[in-house]
N, C-alpha and C positions, 0 to 999 in steps of 0.2 A: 960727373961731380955729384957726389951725395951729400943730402940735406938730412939731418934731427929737426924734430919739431916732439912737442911734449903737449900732449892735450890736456887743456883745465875744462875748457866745456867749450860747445857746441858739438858742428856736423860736421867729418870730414872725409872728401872721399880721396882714397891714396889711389894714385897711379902707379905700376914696377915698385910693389914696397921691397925691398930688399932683407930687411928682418925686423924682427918686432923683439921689444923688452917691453914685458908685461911689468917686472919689476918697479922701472919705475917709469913706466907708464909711456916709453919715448917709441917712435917709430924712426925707422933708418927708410928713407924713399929717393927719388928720382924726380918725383914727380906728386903735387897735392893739390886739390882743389877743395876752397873754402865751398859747403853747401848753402849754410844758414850764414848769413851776414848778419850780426848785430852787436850788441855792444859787451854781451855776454861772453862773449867767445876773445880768450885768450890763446895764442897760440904763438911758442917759443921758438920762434924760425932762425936758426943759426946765430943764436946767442944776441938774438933781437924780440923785442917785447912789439907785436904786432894787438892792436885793440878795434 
């Protein structure tokens, strides 16, 4: 099962990315880990607002 996620900011290291749109800005993965945890970091995980 593949996951989007769209970075607004922080750290993130992708595991198996499967393709990348630089456009606008989204990764296609398998697999993500948060590096920096804090309150900064916005990340769009399957059409859910994670903070």
């Amino acid at each position: 099962m593949l996951s989007v996620v769209k970075l607004l900011s922080g750290d993130f290291e992708f595991i198996r990315v499967v393709d990348l749109d630089c456009s606008n800005g989204k990764v296609y993965f398998e697999e993500v880990r948060v590096i920096s945890n804090n309150d900064r970091i916005l990340c769009e995980l399957d059409e859910k607002i994670y903070k």
